[in-house]
C-alpha positions as CSV (number, residue, x, y, z in Angstrom):
1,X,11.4,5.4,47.8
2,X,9.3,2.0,47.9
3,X,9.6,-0.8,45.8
4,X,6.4,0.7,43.7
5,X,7.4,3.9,43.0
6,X,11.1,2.7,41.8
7,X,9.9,0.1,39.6
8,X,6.3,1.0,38.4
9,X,8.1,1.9,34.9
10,X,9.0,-1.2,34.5
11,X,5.5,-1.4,33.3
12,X,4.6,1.8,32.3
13,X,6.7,2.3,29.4
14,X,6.1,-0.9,28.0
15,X,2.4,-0.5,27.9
16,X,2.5,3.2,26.4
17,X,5.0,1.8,23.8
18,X,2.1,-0.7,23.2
19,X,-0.4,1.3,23.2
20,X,1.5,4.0,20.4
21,X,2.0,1.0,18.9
22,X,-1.3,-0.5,18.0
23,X,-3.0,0.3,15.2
24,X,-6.0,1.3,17.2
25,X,-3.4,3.1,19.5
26,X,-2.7,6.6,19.5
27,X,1.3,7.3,18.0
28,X,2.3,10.1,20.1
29,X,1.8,8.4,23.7
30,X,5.5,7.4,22.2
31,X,6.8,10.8,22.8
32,X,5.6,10.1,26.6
33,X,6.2,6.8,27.0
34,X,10.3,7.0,27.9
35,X,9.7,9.4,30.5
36,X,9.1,6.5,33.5
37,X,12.1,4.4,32.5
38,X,14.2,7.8,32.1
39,X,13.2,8.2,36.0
40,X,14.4,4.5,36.5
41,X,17.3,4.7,34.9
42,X,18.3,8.2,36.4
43,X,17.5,7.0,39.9
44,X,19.6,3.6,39.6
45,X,22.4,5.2,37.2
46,X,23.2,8.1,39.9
47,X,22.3,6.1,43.2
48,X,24.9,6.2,45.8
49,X,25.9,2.5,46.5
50,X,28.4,2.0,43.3
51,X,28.6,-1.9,43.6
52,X,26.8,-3.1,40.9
53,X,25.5,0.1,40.0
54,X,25.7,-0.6,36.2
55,X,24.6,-4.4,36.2
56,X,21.4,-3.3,38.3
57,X,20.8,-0.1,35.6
58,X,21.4,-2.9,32.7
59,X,18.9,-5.5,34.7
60,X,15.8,-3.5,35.2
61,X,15.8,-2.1,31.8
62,X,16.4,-5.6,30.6
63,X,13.3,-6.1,32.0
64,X,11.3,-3.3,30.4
65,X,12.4,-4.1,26.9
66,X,11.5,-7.4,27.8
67,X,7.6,-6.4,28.5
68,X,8.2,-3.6,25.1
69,X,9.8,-6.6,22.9
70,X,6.3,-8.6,24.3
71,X,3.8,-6.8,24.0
72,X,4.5,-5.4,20.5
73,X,5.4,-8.5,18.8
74,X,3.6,-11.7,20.6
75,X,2.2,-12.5,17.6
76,X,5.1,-14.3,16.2
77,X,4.3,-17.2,18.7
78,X,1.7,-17.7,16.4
79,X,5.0,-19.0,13.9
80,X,7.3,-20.2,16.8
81,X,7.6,-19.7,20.1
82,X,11.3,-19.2,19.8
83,X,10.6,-16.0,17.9
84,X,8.8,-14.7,20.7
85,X,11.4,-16.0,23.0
86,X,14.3,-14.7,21.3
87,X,13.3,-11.1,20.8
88,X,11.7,-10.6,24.6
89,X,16.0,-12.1,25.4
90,X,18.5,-11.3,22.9
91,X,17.0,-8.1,21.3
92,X,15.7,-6.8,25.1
93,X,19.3,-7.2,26.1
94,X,20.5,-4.9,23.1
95,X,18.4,-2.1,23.7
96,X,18.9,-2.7,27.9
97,X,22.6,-2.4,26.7
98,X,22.2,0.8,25.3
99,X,21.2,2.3,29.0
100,X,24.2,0.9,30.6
101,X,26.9,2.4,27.7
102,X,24.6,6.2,28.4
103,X,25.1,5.2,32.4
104,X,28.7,5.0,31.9
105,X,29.5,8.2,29.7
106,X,27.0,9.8,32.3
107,X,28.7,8.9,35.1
108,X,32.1,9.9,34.2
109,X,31.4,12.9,31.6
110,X,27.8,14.3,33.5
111,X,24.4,14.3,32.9
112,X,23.9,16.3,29.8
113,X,26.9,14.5,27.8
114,X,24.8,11.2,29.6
115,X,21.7,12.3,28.1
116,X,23.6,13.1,24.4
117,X,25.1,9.5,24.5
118,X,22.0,8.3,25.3
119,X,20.3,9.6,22.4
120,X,23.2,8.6,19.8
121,X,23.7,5.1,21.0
122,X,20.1,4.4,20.9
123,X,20.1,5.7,17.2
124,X,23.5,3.7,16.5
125,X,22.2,0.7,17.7
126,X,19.0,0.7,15.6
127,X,21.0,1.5,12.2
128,X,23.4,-1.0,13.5
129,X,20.4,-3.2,14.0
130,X,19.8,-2.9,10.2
131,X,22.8,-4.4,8.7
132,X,24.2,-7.2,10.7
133,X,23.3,-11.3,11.0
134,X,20.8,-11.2,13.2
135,X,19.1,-7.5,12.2
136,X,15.8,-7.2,13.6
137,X,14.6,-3.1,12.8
138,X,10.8,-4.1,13.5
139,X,10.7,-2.2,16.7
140,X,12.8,0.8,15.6
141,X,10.8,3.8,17.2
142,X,10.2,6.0,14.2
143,X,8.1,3.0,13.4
144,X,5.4,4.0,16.2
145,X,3.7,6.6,13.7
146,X,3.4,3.8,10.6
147,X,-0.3,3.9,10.9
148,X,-0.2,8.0,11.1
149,X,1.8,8.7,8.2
150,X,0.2,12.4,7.4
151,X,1.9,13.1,11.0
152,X,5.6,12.3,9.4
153,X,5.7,13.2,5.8
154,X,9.4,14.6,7.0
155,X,10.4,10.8,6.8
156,X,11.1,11.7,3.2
157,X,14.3,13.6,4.9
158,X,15.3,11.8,7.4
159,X,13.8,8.3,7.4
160,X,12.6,6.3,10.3
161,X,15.3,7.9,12.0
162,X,13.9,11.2,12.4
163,X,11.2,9.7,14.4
164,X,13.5,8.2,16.9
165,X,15.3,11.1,17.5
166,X,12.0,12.9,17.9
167,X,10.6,10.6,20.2
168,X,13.9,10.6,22.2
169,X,14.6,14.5,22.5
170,X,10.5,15.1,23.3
171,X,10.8,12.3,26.1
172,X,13.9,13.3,27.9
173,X,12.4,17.5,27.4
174,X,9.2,16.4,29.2
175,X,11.4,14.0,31.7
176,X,13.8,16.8,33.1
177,X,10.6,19.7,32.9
178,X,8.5,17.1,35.0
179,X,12.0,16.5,37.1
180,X,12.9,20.2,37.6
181,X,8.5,21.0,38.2
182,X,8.6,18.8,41.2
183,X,11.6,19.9,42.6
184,X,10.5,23.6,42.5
185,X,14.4,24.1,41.7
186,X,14.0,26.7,38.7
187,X,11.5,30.3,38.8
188,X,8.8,30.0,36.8
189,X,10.1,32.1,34.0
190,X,12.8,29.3,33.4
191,X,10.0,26.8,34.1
192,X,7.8,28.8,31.0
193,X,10.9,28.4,28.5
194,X,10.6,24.6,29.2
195,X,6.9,24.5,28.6
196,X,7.3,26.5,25.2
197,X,10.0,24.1,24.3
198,X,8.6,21.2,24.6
199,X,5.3,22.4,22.9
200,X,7.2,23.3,19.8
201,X,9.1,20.2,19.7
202,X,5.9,18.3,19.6
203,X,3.5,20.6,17.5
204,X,6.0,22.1,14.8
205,X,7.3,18.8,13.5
206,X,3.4,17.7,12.9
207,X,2.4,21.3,11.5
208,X,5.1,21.0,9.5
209,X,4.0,17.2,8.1
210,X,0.3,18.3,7.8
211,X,1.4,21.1,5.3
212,X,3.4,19.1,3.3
213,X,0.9,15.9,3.5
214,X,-1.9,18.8,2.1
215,X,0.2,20.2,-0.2
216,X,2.0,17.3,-2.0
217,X,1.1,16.3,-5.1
218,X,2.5,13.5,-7.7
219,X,4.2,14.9,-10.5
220,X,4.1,11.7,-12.8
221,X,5.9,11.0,-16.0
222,X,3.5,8.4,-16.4
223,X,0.8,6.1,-15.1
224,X,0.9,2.1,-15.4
225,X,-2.0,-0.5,-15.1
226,X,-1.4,-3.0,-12.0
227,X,-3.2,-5.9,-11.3
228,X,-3.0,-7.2,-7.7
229,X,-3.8,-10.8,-7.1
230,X,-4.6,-12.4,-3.4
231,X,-5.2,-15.8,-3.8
232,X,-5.4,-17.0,0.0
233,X,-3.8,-20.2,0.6
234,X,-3.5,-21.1,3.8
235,X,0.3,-21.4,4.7
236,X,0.1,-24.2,6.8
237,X,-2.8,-26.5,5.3
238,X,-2.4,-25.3,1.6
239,X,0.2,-23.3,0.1
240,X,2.9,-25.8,0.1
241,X,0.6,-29.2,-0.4
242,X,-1.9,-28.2,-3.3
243,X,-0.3,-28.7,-6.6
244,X,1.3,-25.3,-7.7
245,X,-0.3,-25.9,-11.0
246,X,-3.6,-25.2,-9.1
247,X,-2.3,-22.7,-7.3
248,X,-1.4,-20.9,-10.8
249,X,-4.6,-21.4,-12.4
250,X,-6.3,-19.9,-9.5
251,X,-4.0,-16.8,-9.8
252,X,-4.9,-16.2,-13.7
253,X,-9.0,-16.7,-12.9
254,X,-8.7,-14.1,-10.3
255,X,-5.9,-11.5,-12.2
256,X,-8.8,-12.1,-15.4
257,X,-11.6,-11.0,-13.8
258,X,-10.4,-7.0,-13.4
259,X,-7.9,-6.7,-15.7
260,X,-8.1,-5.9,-19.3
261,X,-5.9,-5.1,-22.4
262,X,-4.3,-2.4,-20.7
263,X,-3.0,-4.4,-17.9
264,X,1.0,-4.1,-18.0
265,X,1.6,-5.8,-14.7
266,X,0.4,-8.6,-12.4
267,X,1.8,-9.1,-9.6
268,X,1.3,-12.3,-7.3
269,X,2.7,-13.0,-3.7
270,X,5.6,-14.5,-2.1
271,X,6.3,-18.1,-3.0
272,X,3.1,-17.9,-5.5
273,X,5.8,-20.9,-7.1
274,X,6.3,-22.8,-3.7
275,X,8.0,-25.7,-5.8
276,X,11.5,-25.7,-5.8
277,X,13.1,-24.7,-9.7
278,X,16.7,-24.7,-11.5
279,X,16.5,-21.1,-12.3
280,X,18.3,-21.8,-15.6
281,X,15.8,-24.4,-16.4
282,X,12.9,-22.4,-15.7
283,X,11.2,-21.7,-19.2
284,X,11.4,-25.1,-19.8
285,X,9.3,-26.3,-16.8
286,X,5.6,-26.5,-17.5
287,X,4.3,-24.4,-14.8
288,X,6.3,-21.7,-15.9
289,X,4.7,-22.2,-19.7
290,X,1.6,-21.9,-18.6
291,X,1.9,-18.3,-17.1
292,X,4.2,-17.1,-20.6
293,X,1.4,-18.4,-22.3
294,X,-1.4,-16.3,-20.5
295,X,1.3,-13.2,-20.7
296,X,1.4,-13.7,-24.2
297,X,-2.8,-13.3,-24.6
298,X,-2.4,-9.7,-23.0
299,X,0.0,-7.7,-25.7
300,X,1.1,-5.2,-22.6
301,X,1.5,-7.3,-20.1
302,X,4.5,-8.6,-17.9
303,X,4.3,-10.7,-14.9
304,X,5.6,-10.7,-11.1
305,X,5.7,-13.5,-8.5
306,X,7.2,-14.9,-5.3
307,X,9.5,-18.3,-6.3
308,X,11.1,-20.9,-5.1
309,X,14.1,-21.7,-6.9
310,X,17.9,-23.1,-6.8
311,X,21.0,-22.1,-8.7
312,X,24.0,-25.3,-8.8
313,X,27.8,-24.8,-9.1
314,X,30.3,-27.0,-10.0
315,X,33.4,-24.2,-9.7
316,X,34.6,-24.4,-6.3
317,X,35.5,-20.4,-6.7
318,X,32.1,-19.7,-7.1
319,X,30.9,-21.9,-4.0
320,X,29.3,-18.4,-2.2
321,X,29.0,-18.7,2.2
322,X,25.8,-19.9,1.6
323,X,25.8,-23.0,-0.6
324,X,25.1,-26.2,0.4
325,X,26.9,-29.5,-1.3
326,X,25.1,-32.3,-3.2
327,X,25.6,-35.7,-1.5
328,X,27.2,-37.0,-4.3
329,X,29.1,-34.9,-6.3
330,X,31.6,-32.4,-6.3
331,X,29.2,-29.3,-6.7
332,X,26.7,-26.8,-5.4
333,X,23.8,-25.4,-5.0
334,X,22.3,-22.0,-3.3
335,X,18.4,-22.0,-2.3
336,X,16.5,-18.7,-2.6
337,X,13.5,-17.2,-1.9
338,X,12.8,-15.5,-5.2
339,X,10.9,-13.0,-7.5
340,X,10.4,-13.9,-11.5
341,X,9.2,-11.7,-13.5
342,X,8.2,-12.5,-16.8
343,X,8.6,-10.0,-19.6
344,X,9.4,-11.3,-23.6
345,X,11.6,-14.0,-23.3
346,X,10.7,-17.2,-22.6
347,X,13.4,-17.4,-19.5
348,X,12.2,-15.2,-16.6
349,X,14.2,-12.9,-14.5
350,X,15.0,-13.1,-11.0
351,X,15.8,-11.3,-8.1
352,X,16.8,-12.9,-4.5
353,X,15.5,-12.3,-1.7
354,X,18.7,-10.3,0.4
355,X,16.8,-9.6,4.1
356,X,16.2,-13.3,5.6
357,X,14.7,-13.8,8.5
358,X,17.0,-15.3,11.1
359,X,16.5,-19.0,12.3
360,X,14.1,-19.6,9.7
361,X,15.8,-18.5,6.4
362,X,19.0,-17.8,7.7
363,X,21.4,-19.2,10.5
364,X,23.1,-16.2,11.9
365,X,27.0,-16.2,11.7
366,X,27.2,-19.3,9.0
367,X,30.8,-18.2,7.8
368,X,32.7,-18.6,11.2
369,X,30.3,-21.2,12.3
370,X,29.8,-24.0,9.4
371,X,33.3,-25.2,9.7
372,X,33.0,-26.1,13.6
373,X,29.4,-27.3,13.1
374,X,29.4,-28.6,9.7
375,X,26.2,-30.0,8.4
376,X,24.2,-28.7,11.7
377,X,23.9,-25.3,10.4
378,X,21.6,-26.2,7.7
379,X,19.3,-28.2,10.1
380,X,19.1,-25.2,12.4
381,X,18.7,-22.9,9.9
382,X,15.5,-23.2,9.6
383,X,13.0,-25.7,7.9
384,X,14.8,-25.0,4.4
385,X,18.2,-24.0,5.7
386,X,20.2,-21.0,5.1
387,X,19.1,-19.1,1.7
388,X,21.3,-17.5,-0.4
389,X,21.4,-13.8,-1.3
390,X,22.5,-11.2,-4.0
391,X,24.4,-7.8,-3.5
392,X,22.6,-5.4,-5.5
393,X,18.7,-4.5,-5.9
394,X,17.8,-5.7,-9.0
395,X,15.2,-3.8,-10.3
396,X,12.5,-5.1,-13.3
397,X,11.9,-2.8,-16.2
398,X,8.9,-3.0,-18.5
399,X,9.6,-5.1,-21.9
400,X,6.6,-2.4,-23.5
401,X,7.3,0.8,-21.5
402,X,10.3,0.3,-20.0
403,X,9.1,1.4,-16.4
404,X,11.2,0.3,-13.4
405,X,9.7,-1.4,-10.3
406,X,11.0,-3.8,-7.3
407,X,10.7,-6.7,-6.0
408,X,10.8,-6.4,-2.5
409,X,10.1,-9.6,-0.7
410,X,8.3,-9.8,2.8
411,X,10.4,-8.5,5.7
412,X,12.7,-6.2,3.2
413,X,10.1,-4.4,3.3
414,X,11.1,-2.8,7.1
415,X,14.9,-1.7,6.1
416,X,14.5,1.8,4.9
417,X,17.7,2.2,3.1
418,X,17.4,-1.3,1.5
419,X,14.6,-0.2,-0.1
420,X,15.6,3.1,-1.2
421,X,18.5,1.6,-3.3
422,X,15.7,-0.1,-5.2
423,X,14.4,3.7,-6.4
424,X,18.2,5.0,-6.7
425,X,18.3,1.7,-9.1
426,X,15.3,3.0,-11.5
427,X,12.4,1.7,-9.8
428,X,9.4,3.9,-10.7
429,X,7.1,2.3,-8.6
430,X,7.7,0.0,-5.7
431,X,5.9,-4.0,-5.7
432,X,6.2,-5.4,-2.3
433,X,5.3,-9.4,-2.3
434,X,4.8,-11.4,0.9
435,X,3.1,-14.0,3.0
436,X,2.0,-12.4,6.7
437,X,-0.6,-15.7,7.2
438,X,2.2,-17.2,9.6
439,X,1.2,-15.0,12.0
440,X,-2.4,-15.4,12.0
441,X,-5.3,-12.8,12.6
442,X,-2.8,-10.9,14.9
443,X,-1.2,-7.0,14.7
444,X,1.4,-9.1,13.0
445,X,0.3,-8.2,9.6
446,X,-0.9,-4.9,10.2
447,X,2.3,-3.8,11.4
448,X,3.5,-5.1,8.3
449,X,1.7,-3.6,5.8
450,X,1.6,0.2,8.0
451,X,5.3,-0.2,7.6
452,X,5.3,0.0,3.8
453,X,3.2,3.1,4.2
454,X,6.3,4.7,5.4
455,X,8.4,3.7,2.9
456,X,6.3,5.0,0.7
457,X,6.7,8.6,1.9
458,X,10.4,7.7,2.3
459,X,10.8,7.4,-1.1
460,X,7.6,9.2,-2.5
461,X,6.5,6.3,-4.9
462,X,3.4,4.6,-5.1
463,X,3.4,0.6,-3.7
464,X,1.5,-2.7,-5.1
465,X,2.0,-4.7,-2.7
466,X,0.5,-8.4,-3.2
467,X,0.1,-10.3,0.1
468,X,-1.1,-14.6,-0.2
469,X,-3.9,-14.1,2.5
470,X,-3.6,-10.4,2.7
471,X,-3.8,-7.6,3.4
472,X,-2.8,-6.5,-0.2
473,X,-3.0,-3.3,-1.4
474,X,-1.9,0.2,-3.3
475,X,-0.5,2.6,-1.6
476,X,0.6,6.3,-2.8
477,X,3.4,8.3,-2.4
478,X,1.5,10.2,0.9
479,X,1.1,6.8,2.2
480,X,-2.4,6.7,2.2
481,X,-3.9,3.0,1.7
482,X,-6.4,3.9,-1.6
483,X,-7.4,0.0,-2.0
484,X,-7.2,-3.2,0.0
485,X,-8.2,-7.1,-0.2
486,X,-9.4,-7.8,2.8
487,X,-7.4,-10.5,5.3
488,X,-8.5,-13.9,4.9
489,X,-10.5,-12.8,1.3
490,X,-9.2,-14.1,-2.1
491,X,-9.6,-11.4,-4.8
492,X,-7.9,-9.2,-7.0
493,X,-8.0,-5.4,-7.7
494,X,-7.0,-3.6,-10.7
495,X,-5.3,0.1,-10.1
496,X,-3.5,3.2,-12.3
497,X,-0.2,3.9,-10.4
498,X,1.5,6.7,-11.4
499,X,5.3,6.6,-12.9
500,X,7.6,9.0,-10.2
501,X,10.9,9.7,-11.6
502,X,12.0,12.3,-9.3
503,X,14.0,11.1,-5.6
504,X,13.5,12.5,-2.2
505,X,16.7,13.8,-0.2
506,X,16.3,10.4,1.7
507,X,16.5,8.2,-0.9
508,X,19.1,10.1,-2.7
509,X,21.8,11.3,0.6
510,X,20.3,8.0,2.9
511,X,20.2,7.9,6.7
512,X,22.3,10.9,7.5
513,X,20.8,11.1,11.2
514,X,22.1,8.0,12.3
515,X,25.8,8.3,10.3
516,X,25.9,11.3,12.5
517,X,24.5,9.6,15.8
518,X,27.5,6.6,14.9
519,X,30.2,9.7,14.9
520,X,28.8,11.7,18.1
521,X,28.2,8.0,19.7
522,X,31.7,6.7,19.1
523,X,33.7,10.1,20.3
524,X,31.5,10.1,23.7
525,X,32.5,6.8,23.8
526,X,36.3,7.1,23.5
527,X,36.4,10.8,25.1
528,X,35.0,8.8,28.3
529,X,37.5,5.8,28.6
530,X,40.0,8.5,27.6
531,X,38.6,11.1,30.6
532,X,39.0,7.9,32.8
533,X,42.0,6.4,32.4
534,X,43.5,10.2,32.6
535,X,41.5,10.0,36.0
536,X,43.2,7.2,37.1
537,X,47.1,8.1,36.4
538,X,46.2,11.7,38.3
């Protein structure tokens, strides 16, 4: 075999992960696109010549996710370089590491148990992927159909995670068909069970999607007025040097010129409040006066924006991983990136912002590491430093009508189960708030906003979602996009959003698949160090 035909998927896959990827892409050249590394990895993992064997397997599919982790997210250069940098390393090595751990169940326990690991490490890595210090789920692979959500209304079962292990189970299907087709090993009524196989695997799951997608249809307990407001300030020439008393006028003259007496929410966008505010001392601050006093000339109407804002401590017991000290005193203070939400009194709520983006809201590992770097964690963490963070999903009812909705901020927006637990909390109706203008003009905020499509049908709520240079929008519980602002366009649009009270299986039982990939995953994993050492001893 020549040097092109071994390698050629090194390519390959990348560039049909891309192109399932795009949202001018077609999503199902993802249940095709594994089928050239599989061939790859197969060929490296079972070649003769064991030296190395699983450092070359590891290498070349390093290399792959490299290109994947590229080509899908090389708009973040467009924030830092480093971001581009660090996922095309550090997250390429993750998945590249999942290939080497199915290489060595499969070359101890077989190819089929290889095959089952490889599929339930790849799933436990990406739930994995979720919940620690540096989590990074944007390239999980249910996330391929975001822009096609009639084709996985199922997601309201299993999640994003259903997708993955679709797109797995269709690629190795076609892999070892293709495999065994070529080899002419297997008659061709064998061959015909294959064929049928792999058509069903591809076309019921759709079928199945289409029928639901045509035959949902909201059963509301009620309906609320939203008022969406996209003021466009340029994050890097704007948003955090023009006055934020500006910046607040601006967001009532836009919110006033749909809405009406019925309006019971507006809802502005991540750090609409860019200047930093005591959150105790927040009804007293002028800024915040002014937007109690326009609440107050609408008799239904409450109010939610992106904040800046700090809390202090002077009890050492409440000193939480991520405070930082004052210079000069003996106390505290956390940082967060915030929602208020006004309602009737004249103090607003908040929640805090619990997904931080690593390097630039959060430094990675802070406990272990802040007492053997001291102050340097907060100058690498980011232009603002580590922010701090809250345990539960707060969730904002109505001061009129009592309806519940979120606050999701920005990238909370791509954890599944993080968001479900604001709808096991009460939230009605989901509000995501965010600023995607770091990224530019790019698929960077595309992606962004497909992604809340799915957790839309996730969760089977409707979704305001307010972006500061767009693209903001309302979204129902199908995950159809019914209105938009355009990117780059300042506006505001006015919408009736229906009140859902009842919960999908997802939201209420969460990621089952990938609990059950973590056990299979795990066993494989101990049955074949187990199967080894008893090797060895005979």
């Amino acid at each position: 075999m020549n040097t092109v035909n071994k390698y050629w998927p090194l390519v390959a896959t990348p560039a049909l992960l891309w192109a399932s990827w795009s949202d001018k892409g077609f999503p199902l050249l993802a249940l095709v696109a594994f089928v050239p590394l599989l061939s790859m990895f197969e060929h490296l993992s079972d070649v003769h010549m064991k030296k190395r064997r699983g450092l070359r397997v590891w290498f070349f599919c390093y290399l792959t996710f490299a290109l994947f982790n590229l080509f899908v997210t090389s708009w973040i250069w467009n924030a830092h370089w480093s971001g581009v940098l660090a996922v095309c390393t550090f997250n390429a090595a993750l998945m590249a590491l999942v290939f080497l751990m199915a290489h060595k169940v499969r070359v101890v326990l077989g190819h089929k148990r290889g095959w089952i690991a490889l599929v339930a490490f790849w799933l436990a890595f990406e739930n994995f992927h979720q919940d620690w210090e540096m989590s990074w789920p944007w390239l999980t692979l249910g996330n391929a159909f975001a822009h096609y959500p009639q084709w996985v209304q199922w997601y309201e079962y299993t999640s994003v995670s259903g997708g993955t292990l679709w797109i797995l189970i269709v690629n190795i299907l076609i892999y070892n068909t293709l495999k065994k087709y070529l080899e002419k090993s297997e008659p061709f009524s064998k061959m015909a069970f294959r064929y049928i196989g792999i058509v069903l695997w591809v076309t019921l799951p759709i079928a199945f999607s289409l029928f639901r997608y045509n035959r949902y249809v909201d059963n509301p307990a009620d309906s609320t007025e939203v008022v969406i407001v996209q003021p466009n300030f340029d994050a890097y020439t704007e948003k955090f040097d023009i006055p934020q008393t500006f910046q607040i006028q601006k967001f009532i003259s836009l919110a006033e010129t749909v809405m009406d007496m019925n309006t019971e929410l507006v809802i502005g966008p991540e750090t609409m409040l860019p200047e930093l505010i005591e959150e105790s001392a927040a009804g007293y601050h002028p800024d915040y006066q002014m937007l109690f006093a326009f609440k107050e000339n609408y008799p239904r109407l409450n109010l939610l924006l992106g904040a800046s804002t700090y809390q202090s401590y002077v009890d050492p017991a409440k000193v939480t991983p991520t405070a930082r000290k004052y210079a000069n005193a003996e106390a505290w203070f956390d940082v967060y990136n915030a929602a208020a939400y006004f309602s009737t009194d004249a103090q607003p709520e908040f929640y805090h912002k619990s997904k931080l983006v690593v390097g630039v809201e959060h430094f990675p590992f802070s406990t272990v590491l802040k007492p053997l770097l001291g102050r340097a964690v907060g100058d690498f963490g980011g232009t603002t430093g580590t922010h701090g963070i809250q345990k539960e999903r707060t969730v904002f009812f109505h001061s009129v009508t009592g309806h519940g909705t979120s606050a999701i901020i920005c990238f909370e927006s791509v954890f599944p189960e993080f968001v479900s637990k604001f709808v096991r909390n009460g939230a009605d109706f989901l509000c995501i708030i965010t600023n995607d203008d770091w990224w530019g003009n790019t698929a960077g905020h595309r992606q962004h906003l497909h992604y809340a499509r799915l957790r839309a049908v996730e969760n089977r709520r409707w979704i305001a979602r307010s972006a500061n240079t767009g693209i903001s929008a309302v979204i129902n519980a199908r995950g159809d996009i019914l209105q938009s602002i355009p990117y780059k366009q300042e506006g505001a649009l006015r919408a009736e959003i229906p009140i859902l009270k009842e919960k999908t299986f997802f939201t209420s039982s969460g990621d089952i698949i990938s609990r059950l990939a973590w056990f299979i995953g795990v066993f494989l994993a101990l049955y074949t160090v187990a199967f080894r050492l008893r090797k060895k001893k005979l």
